[in-house]
C-alpha positions as CSV (number, residue, x, y, z in Angstrom):
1,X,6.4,-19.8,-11.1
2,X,6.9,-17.5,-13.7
3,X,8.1,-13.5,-13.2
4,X,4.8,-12.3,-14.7
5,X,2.9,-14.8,-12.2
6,X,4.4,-13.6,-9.3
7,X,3.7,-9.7,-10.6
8,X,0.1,-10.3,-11.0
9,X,-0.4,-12.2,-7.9
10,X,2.0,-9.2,-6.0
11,X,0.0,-6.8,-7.9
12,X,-3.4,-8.4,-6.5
13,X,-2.5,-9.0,-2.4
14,X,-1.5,-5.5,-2.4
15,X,-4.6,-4.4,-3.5
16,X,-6.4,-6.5,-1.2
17,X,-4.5,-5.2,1.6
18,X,-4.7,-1.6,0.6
19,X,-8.6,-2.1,0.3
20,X,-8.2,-4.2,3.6
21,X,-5.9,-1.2,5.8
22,X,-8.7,1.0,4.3
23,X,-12.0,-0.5,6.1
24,X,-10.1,-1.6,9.0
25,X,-8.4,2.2,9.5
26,X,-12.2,3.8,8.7
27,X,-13.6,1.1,11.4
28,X,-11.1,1.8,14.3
29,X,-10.9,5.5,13.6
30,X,-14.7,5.8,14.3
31,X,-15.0,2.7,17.1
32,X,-14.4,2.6,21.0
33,X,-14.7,-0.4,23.6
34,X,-17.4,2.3,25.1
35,X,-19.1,2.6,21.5
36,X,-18.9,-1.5,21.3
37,X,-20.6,-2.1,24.9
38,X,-23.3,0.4,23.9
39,X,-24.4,-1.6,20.5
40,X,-24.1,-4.8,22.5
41,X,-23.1,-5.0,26.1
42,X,-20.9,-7.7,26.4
43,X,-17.2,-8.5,28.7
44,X,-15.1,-5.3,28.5
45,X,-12.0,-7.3,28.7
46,X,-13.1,-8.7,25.0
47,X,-13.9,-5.9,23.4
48,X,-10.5,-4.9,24.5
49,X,-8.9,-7.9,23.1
50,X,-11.0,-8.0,19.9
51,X,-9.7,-4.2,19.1
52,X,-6.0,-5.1,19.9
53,X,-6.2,-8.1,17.7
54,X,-7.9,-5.2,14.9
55,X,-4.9,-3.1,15.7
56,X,-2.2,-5.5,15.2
57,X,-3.9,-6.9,12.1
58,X,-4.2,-3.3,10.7
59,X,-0.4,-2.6,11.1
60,X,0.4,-6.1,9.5
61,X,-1.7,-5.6,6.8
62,X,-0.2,-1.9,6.2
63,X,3.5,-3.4,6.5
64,X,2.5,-6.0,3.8
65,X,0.9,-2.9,1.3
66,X,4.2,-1.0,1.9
67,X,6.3,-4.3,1.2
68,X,4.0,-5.0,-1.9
69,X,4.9,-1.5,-2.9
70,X,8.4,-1.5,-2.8
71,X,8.7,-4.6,-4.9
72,X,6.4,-3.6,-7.1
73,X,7.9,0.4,-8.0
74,X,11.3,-1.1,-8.3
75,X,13.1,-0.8,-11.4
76,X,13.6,-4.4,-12.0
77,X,10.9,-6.8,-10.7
78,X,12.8,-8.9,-8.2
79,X,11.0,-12.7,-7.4
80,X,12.7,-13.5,-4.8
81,X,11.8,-10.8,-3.3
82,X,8.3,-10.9,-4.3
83,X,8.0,-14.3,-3.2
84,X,9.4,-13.7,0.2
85,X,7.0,-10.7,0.4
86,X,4.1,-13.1,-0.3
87,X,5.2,-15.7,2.5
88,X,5.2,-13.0,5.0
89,X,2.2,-11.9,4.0
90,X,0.6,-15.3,4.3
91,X,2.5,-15.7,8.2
92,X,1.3,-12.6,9.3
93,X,-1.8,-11.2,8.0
94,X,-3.5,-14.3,6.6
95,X,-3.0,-16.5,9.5
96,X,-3.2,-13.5,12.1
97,X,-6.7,-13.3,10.6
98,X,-8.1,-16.7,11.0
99,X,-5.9,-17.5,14.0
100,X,-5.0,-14.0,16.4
101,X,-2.7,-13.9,18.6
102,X,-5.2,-13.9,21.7
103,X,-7.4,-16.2,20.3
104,X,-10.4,-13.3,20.2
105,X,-12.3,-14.8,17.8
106,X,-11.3,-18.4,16.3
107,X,-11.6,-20.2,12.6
108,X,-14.7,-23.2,12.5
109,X,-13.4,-25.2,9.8
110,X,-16.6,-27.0,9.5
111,X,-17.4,-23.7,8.0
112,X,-15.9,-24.4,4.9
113,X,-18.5,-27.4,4.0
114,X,-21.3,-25.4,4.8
115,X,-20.6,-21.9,2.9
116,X,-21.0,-20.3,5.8
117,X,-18.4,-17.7,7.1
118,X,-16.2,-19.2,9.3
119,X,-14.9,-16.5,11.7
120,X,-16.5,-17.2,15.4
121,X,-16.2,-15.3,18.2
122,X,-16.4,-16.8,21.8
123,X,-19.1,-14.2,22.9
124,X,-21.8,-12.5,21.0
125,X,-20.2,-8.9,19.6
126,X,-21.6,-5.7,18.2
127,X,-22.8,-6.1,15.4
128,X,-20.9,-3.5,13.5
129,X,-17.7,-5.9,14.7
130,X,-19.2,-9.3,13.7
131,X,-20.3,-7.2,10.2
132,X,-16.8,-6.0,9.6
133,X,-15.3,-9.4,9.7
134,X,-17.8,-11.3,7.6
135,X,-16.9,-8.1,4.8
136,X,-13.2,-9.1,5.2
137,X,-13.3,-12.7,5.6
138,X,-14.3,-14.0,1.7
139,X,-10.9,-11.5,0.4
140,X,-8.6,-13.3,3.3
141,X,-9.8,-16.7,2.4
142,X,-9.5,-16.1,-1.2
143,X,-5.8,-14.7,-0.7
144,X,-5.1,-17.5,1.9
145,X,-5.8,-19.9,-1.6
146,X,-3.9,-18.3,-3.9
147,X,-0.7,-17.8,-1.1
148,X,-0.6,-21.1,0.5
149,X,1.3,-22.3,-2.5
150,X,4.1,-20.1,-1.1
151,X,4.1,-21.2,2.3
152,X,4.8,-25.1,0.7
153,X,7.4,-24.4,-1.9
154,X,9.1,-22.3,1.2
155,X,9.2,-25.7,3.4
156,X,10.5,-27.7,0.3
157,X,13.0,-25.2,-0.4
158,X,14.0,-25.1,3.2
159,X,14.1,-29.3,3.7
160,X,16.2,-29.7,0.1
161,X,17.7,-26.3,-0.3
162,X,20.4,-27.8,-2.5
163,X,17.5,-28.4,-5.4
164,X,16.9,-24.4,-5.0
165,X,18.4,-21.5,-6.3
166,X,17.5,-19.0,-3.6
């Protein structure tokens, strides 16, 4: 891929993620496992692991902004780094988004046929929760497209890595 390529997609994930850190920050700042029960009574323990899983993708997504950033404002663009940047990305906010670390909520795949959104949780949520997620889940999916080119060329590179330059 070309410098330029890499810029523009760089340029566009850390938009996405700032936009993402944004609404997730604004929802957790203003939300409470009390505040959750209240709009729908459901098992404590799960609104406690449904916010953890929010707070660990919040501080993923923020390291990947700042990462973004930092490739991005230096002097000379760097692709290697960039790409590296992306691939991180894609390990640890895509895929902590459609599959967390606590399995909270979980990725139908069937979704994807239908149009429908395919984030599911296990129990019925707030809806202020379940609202949040179908906001964010069309800009992960459409990220998860344009990044999972990175997460192959990485495995080819890492199988051959005497047909790369890295």
């Amino acid at each position: 891929m070309s410098n330029s390529l890499v810029k523009s997609q760089l340029e566009e994930v850390s938009e996405f993620l700032g936009t993402t850190v944004k609404d997730l920050e604004e929802y957790l700042n203003v939300t409470t496992k009390d505040s959750l029960l209240h709009e729908q009574n459901a098992n404590e323990d799960y609104y406690k692991s449904l916010l953890s899983n929010l707070r660990r993708l919040v501080v993923y997504c923020e390291e990947g902004y700042e990462a973004c950033n930092i490739v991005l404002n230096n002097e000379v663009f760097h692709k290697i780094a960039a790409e590296k940047t992306l691939y991180k990305i894609f390990h640890q906010c895509i895929e902590e988004f459609f599959s967390p670390k606590n399995d909270s909520w979980y990725e139908d795949s069937r979704s994807a046929y239908t149009g429908k959104n395919s984030i599911k949780f296990h129990q019925e949520v707030a809806p202020s929760l379940s609202d949040l997620i179908k906001r964010l889940e069309s800009g992960f999916q459409s990220v998860r497209e344009d990044l999972e080119y990175y997460e192959t060329d990485y495995r080819t590179k890492m199988i051959n890595p005497s047909n790369y330059k890295i």
